[in-house]
C-alpha positions in Angstrom: 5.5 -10.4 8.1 4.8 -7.7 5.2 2.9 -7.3 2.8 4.1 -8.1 -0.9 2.2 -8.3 -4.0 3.1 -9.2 -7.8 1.9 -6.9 -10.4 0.3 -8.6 -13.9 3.8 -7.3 -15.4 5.6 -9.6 -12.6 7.2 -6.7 -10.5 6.9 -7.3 -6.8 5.6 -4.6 -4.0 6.2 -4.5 -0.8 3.4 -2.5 1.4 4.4 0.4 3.5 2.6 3.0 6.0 3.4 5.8 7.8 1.4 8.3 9.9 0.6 12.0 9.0 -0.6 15.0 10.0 -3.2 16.7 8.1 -3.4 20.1 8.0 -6.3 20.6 10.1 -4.2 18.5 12.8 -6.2 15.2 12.3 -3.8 11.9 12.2 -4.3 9.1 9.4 -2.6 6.6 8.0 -1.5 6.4 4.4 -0.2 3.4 2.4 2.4 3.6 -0.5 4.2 0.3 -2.0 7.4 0.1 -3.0 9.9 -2.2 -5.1 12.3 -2.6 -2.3 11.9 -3.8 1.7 12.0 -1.1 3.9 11.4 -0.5 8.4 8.4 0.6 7.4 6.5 -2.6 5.7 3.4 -3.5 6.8 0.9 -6.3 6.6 -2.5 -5.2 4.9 -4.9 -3.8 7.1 -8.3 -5.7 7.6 -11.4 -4.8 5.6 -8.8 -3.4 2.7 -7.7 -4.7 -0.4 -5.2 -4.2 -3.3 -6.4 -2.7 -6.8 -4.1 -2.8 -9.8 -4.4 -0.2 -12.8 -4.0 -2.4 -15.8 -3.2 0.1 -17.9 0.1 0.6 -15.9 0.6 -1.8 -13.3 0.0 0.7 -10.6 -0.9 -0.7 -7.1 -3.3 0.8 -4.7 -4.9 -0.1 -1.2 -9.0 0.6 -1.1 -11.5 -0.3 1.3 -13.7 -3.2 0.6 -17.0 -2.8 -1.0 
């Protein structure tokens, strides 16, 4: 099941990732959300957690502290 998480302004998020290439050839994973469903939703990865900008609503994945 994905990821989804409501904003303080009541928008919902759905979590995505996809892999990348760097350009020094190294592989990571990044993490964008989105307003709508899509193949690539994902559930949140262990030992991360979701920070919200409260100036703008903005949704972000960080490592715990």
């Amino acid at each position: 099941m994905a990821y989804k998480h409501t904003n303080s302004k009541g928008v919902t998020y759905h979590l995505n990732s996809k892999a990348v290439v760097l350009r020094g050839g190294k592989e990571q994973t990044i993490y964008y959300f989105s307003k709508d469903q899509r193949p690539e939703a994902t559930d949140l990865p262990n030992g991360m957690e979701v920070n919200e900008n409260p100036r703008n609503g903005f949704l972000t994945v960080k490592r715990k502290v």
